[in-house]
KOLDOVEX-20409 format. One line per 3 residues: number of its first residue (from 0); for each residue x, y, z of C-alpha. Coordinates in steps of 0.1 Angstrom, whole numbers, padded with zeros to 4 digits, always signed. Each point is the difference from the previous one (the first is absolute). Layout:
BEGIN
NUM = X:Y:Z; ...;
// end
This chain:
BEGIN
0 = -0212:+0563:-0490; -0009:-0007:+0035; -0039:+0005:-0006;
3 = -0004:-0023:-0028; +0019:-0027:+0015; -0022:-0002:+0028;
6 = -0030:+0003:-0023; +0013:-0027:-0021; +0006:-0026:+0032;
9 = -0039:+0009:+0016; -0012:-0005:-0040; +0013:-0038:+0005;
12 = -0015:-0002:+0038; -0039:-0011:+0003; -0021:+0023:+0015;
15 = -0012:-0021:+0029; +0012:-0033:+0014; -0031:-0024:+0006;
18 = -0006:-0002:+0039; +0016:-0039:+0000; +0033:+0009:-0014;
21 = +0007:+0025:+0029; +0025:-0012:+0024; -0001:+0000:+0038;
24 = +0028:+0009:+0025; +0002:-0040:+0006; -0003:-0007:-0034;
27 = +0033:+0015:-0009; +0018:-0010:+0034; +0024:-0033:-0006;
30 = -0004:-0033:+0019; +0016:-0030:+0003; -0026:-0022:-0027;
33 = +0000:-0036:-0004; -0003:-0010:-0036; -0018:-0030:-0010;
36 = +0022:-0024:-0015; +0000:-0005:-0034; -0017:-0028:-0023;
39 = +0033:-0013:-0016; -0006:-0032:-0031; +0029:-0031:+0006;
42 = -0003:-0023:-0033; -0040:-0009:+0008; +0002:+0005:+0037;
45 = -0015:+0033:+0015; +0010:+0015:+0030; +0000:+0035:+0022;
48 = +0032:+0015:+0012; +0001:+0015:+0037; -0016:+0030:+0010;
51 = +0030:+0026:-0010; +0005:+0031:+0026; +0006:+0038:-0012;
54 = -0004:+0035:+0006; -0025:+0016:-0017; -0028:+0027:+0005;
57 = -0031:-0013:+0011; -0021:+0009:-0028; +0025:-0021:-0023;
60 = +0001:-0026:+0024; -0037:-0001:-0002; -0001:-0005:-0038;
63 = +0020:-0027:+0004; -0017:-0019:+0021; +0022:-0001:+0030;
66 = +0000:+0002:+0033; +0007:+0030:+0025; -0010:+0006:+0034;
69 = -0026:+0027:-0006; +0001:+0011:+0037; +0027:+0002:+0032;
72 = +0026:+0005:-0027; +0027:+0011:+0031; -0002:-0039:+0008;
75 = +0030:-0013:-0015; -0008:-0034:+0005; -0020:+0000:-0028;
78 = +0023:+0014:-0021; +0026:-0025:+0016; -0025:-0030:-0014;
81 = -0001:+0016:-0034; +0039:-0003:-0004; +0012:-0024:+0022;
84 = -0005:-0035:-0022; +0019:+0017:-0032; +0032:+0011:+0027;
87 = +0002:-0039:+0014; +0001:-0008:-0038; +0027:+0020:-0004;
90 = -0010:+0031:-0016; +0019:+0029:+0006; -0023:+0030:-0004;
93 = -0023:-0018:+0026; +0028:-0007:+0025; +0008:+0038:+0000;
96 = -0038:+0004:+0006; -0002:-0026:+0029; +0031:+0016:+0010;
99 = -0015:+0036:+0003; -0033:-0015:+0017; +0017:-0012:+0028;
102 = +0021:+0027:+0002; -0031:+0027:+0002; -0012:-0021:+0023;
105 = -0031:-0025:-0002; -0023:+0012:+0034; +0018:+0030:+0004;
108 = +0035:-0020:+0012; +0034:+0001:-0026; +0017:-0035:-0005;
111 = +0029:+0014:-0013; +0016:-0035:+0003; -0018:-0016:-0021;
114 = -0001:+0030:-0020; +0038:-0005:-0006; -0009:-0033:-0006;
117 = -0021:+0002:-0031; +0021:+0025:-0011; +0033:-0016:+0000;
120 = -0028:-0029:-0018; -0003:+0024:-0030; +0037:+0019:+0005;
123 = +0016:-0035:-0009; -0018:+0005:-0032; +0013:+0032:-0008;
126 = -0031:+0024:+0002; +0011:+0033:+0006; -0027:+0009:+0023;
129 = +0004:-0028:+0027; +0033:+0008:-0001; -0004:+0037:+0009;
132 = -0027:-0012:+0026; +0025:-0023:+0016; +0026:+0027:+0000;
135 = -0023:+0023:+0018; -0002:-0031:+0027; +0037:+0004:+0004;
138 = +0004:+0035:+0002; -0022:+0003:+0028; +0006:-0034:+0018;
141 = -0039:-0010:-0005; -0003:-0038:+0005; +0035:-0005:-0010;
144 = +0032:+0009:+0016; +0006:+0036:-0008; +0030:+0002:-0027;
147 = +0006:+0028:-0021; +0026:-0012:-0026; -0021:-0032:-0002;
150 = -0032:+0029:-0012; +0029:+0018:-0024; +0004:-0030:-0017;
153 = -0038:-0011:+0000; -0005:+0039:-0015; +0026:-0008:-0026;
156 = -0017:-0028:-0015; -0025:+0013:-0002; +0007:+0035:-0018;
159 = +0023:-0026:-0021; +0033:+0017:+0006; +0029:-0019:-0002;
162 = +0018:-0008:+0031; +0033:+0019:-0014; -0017:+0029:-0003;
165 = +0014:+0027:+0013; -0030:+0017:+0021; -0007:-0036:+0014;
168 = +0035:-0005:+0007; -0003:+0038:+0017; -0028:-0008:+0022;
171 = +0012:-0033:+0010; +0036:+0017:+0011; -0024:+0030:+0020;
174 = -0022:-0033:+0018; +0030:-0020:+0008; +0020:+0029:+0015;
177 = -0038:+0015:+0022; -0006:-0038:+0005; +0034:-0004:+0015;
180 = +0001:+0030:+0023; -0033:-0007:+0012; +0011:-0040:+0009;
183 = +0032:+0015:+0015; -0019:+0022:+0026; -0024:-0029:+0008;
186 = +0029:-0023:+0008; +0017:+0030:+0021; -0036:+0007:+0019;
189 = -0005:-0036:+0004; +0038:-0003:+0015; -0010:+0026:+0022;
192 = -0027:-0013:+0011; +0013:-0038:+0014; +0026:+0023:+0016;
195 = -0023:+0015:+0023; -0021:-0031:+0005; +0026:-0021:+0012;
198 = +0013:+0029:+0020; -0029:-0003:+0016; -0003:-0037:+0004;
201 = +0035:+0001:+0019; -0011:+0031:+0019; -0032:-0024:+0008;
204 = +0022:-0032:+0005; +0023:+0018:+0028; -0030:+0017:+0019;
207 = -0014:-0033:+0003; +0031:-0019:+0013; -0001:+0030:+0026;
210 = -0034:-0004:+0014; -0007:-0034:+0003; -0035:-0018:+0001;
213 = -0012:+0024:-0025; +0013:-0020:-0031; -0034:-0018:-0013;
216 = -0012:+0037:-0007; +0033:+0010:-0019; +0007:-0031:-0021;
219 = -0035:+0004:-0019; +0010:+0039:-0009; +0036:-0014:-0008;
222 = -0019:-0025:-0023; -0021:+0028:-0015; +0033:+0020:-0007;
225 = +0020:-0026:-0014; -0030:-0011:-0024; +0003:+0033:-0012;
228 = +0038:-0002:-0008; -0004:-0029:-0019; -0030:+0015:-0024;
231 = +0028:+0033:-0002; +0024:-0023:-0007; -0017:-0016:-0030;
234 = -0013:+0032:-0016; +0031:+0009:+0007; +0015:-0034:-0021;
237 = -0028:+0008:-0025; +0017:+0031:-0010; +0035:-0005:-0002;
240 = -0011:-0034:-0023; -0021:+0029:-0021; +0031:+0025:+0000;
243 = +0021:-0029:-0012; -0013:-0009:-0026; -0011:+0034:-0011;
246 = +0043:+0008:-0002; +0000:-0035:-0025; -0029:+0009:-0019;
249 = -0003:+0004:-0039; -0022:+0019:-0021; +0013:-0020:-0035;
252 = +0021:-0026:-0017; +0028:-0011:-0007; +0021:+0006:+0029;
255 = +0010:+0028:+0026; +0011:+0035:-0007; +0032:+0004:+0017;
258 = +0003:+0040:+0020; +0002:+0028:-0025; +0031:+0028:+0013;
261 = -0009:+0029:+0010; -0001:+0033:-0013; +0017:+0030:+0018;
264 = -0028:+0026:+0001; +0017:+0029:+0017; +0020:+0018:-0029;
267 = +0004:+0036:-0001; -0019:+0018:-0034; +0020:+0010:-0027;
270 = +0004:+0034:-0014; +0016:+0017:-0028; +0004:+0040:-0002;
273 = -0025:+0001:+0030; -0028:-0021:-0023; -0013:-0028:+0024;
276 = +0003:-0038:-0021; -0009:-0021:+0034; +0017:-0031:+0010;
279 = +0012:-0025:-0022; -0009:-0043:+0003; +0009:-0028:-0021;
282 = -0009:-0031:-0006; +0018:-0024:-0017; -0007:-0036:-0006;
285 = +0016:-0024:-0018; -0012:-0036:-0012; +0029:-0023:-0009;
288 = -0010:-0035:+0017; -0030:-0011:-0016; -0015:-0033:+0014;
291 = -0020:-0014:-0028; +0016:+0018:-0032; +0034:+0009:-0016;
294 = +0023:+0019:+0027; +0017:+0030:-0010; +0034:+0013:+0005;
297 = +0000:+0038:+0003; -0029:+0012:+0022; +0018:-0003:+0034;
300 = +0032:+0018:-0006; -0021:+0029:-0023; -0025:+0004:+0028;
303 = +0029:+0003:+0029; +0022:+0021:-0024; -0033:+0024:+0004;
306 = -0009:-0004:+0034; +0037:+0011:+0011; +0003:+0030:-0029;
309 = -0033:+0013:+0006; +0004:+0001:+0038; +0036:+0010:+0001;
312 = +0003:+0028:-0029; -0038:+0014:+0000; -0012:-0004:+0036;
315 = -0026:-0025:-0006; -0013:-0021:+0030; +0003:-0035:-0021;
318 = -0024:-0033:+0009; +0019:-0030:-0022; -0023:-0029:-0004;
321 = +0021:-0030:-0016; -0024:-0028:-0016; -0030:+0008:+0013;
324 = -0031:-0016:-0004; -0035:+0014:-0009; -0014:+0005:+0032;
327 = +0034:+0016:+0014; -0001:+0021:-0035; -0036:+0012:+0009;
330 = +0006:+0006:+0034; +0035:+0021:-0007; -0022:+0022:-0023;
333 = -0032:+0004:+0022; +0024:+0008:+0036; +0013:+0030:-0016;
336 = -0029:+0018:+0006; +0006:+0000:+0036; +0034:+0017:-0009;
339 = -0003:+0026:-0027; -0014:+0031:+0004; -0018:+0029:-0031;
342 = +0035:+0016:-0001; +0020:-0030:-0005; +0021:-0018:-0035;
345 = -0001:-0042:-0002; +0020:-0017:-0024; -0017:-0036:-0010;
348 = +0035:-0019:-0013; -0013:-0039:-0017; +0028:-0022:-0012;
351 = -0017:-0034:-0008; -0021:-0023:-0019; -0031:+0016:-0021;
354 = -0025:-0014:-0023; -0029:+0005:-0018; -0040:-0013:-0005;
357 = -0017:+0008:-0029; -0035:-0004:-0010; -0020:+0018:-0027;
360 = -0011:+0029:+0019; +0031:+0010:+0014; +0038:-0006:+0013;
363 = +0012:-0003:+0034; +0033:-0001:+0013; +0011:-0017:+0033;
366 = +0029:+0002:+0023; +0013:-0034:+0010; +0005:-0009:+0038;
369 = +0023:-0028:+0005; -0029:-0026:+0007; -0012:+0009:-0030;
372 = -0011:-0029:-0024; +0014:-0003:-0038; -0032:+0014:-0020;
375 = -0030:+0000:+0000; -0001:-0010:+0029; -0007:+0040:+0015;
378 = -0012:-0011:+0040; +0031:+0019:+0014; +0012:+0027:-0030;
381 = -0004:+0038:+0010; -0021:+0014:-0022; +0013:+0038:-0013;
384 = -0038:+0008:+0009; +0007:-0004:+0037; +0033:+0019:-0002;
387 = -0022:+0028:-0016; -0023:-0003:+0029; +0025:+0006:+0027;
390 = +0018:+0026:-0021; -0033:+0021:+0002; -0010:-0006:+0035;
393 = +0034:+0006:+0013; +0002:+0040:+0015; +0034:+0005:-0015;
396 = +0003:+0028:-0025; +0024:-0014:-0023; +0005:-0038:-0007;
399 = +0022:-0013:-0023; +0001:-0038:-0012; +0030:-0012:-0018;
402 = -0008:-0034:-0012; +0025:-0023:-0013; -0016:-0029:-0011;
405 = -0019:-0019:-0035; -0030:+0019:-0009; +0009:+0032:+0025;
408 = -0018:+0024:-0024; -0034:-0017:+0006; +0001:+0019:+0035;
411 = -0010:+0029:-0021; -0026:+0002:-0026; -0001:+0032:-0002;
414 = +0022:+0017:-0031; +0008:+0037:+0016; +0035:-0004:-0007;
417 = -0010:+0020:-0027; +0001:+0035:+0019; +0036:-0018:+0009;
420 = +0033:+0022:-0004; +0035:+0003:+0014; -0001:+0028:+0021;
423 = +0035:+0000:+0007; +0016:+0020:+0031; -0032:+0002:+0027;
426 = -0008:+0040:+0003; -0021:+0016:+0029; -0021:+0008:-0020;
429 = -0006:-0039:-0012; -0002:-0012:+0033; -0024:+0029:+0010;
432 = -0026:-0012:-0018; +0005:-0040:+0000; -0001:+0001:+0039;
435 = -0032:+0005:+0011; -0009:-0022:-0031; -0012:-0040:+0008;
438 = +0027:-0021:-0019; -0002:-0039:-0007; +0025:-0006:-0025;
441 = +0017:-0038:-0013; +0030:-0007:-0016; +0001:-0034:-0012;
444 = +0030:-0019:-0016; -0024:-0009:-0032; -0033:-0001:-0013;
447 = -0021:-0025:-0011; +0029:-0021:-0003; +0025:-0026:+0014;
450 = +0032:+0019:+0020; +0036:-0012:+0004; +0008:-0011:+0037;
453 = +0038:-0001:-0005; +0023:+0021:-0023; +0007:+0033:+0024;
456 = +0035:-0020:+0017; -0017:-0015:+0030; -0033:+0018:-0008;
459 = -0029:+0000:-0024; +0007:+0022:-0027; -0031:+0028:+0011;
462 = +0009:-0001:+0031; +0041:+0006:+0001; -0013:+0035:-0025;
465 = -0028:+0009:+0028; +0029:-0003:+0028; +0030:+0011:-0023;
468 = -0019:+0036:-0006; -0008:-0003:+0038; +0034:-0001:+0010;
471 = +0016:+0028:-0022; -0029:+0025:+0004; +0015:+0030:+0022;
474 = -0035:+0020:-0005; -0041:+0003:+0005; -0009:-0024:-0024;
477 = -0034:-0004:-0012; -0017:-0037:-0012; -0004:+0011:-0033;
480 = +0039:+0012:-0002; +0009:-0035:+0013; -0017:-0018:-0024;
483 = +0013:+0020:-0029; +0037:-0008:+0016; -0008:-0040:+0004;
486 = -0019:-0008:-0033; +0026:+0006:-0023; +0025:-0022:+0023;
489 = -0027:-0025:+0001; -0004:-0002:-0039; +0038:-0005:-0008;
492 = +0006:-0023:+0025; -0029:-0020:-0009; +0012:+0007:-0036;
495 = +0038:-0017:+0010; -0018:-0030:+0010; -0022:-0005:-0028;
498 = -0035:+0006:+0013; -0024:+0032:-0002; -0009:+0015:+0032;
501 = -0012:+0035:+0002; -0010:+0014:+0037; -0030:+0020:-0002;
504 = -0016:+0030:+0025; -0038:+0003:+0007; -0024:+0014:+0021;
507 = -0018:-0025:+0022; -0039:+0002:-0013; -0024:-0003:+0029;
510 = +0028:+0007:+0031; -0012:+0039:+0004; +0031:+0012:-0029;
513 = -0006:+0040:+0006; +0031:+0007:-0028; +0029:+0002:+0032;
516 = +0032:-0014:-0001; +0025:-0015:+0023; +0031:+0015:+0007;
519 = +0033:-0020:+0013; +0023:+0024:+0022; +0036:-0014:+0009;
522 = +0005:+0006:+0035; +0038:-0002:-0006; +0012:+0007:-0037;
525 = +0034:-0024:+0004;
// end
């Protein structure tokens, strides 16, 4: 096969190129060509357009009659003349080329100001690669004030990713807090240093009071020193202004992120019959407050009914969020990697709004922050595809999501709960081998479907069955056994109230699922 298709591609090759048609080295190099402009017909009137620049090879700038300089090619200033009448009129690709002349340098010399100049010229326009090049400025502090979040951002537009996204919003928290402790031990050096200068200026002031007739000398090196503490003094100035305003900063609209509570990250593993099941997190939000759409009534007093059962009767260290927004959502999810550890369980508990978007290709479910907007207006929903992100990065071995909200079941496309059975009382021999196994497992309070938020006395009607079989469990119980136990309460009390809701229990497609399970041990059985 291999023989005859090469045989077949020299059969449509000539057997010699004529001598012309051969390319040099030069030929093929590119060059920064001047166009002629083009003959353009306005009603009878004829006219020729400017000379248009480009990059081209030289052989094809050649053919079309332009203009190169054929020698001394390292002499930017002819590429400089070639671009720099297009950037003044406001073209962007030849304001990123101006920009990257001056900043190689035209004689050998950088001008990285006016670098940054032409760039931020073709950044305003939105061109991607002035706005890397003008990030790089930043980074480094070349003709511009160095600033490193100001070089984040610059990166973000132009990789367009959204400024909520959560590796932006990651690297912006890591350059804040570096940018902070760097600005901090400035200020302290710069403390330290006036300290010691004006030490020495009153150590100089005395002497000189002492021996008199030598004070002309003296006051000129007082002078020189207090000079000194002035320029100290505004650096130091400089950076306490910077660290300011770095504490008040924001990375997105609309409004501030209050402080997320912490976590308590110092549990003792579990075990059962000597089998190591790790320590044991929670964390449990719920969205009752909603700014810009109907409140609800339940998801406060289900998500601190939780919170206090989970930490109280199974051990859990418990982080309760109460309306949260979507960056404070985001961030709760992305900080616990800085907490759990390969051994350990995390229980994902969602009591609020969720919605749905649906095109033709496919379905997505959100969950709903409390600055979220009525539909479709999506700027702040939590996609489910950025809970299945986190689920997978995170280095726990067992996650479990409970989701109590409209359209729950979209968190899960994936329709394994067909292997699904009640396995009853949890043997050794069960937990043996669903240990060591991955686990990301949902229970949500409905599918593709509307849920009640009331009906369960005080409680939605999904969640008073999820804490009910909670509370009366005196044993290892497994996620699968759980659901078995709260579906059916689910159903008739839905039933009772004259509305159809049916929890469901899936795999989470795309989280690193390895067929594990999750396993809730009382640490008190009363």
């Amino acid at each position: 096969m291999r023989a005859a298709s090469i045989a077949a591609l020299l059969a449509c090759v000539p057997a010699a190129l004529p001598a012309q048609t051969v390319a040099s080295r030069g030929d093929l190099e590119v060059v920064d060509c001047l166009l002629p402009g083009q003959v353009r017909q306005l009603g009878n009137r004829t006219y020729l357009t400017q000379r248009r620049p480009t990059r081209t090879t030289a052989s094809d700038c050649r053919i079309k009659g332009g203009e190169y300089v054929a020698y001394d090619r390292a002499d930017l200033r002819s590429a400089l003349n070639v671009w720099l009448t297009a950037a003044e009129a406001g073209d962007a690709e030849a304001q990123a080329n101006v920009g990257e002349i001056y900043e190689r340098g035209i004689g050998g010399t950088p001008n990285f100001e006016a670098a940054a100049l032409w760039y931020r010229k073709a950044a305003d326009q939105g061109l991607s690669r002035a706005l890397f090049n003008l990030g790089t400025l930043y980074e480094q502090g070349f003709g511009v004030e160095q600033d490193r979040l100001t070089a984040l951002n610059l990166y973000r537009q132009a990789w367009g990713i959204r400024d909520n996204d959560l590796l932006y919003q990651d690297a912006v928290t890591r350059q804040q807090s570096q940018l902070r402790a760097e600005l901090e031990k400035k200020i302290a050096e710069r403390d330290a240093e006036i300290a010691t200068l004006e030490k020495q200026v009153t150590d100089l002031e005395a002497r000189l009071k002492r021996e008199a007739g030598t004070a002309n000398s003296g006051s000129a090196e007082i002078a020189t020193l207090r000079r000194i503490v002035e320029q100290l003094r505004a650096e130091r100035a400089a950076s306490e202004q910077r660290l300011t305003s770095l504490g008040t900063a924001r990375t997105r609209e609309p409004g501030a992120s209050s402080a997320l509570p912490t976590m308590e990250s110092t549990l003792e593993p579990r075990s059962v019959s000597g089998l190591k099941l790790g320590r044991y997190f929670a964390l449990v939000i719920g969205n009752q407050a909603y700014t810009a759409i109907e409140p609800l009534k339940t998801p406060h007093s289900d998500a601190q009914r939780a919170a206090t059962l989970l930490k109280d009767k199974y051990g859990f260290s418990v982080q309760l969020i109460e309306d949260a927004d979507d960056v404070q959502m985001l961030r709760a999810l992305n900080e616990l990697n800085s907490v759990l550890k390969p051994e350990d369980n995390l229980l994902i508990y969602y009591a609020g709004h969720g919605t749905r978007l649906k095109t033709a290709a496919r379905e997505t479910g959100y969950w709903l922050p409390v600055n979220a907007e009525a539909p479709p207006k999506d700027t702040f929903w939590v996609p489910n595809e950025q809970v299945t992100a986190h689920l997978g990065r995170l280095p726990a071995r067992r996650v479990l999501v409970v989701a109590d909200s409209c359209y729950a079941g979209l968190l899960s496309d994936d329709p394994s709960s067909l292997f699904l059975r009640d396995p009853g009382q949890v043997s050794l021999d069960y937990l043996r081998f669903k240990l060591p196994k991955r686990a990301r497992l949902l229970i949500s309070s409905g599918g593709d479907k509307p849920v009640l938020d009331e009906g369960g006395e005080g409680n939605s009607v999904f969640s008073r069955a999820f804490l009910d079989v909670l509370e009366q469990n005196r044993s290892v119980l497994s996620a699968p056994a759980l659901f078995f136990q709260l579906q059916s309460r689910v159903k008739a009390a839905a039933a009772r109230s004259g509305f159809d809701q049916v929890p469901e229990f899936k795999s989470i497609k795309g989280a690193g699922h390895e067929i594990g399970d999750f396993f809730f041990v009382p640490t008190r059985t009363r």
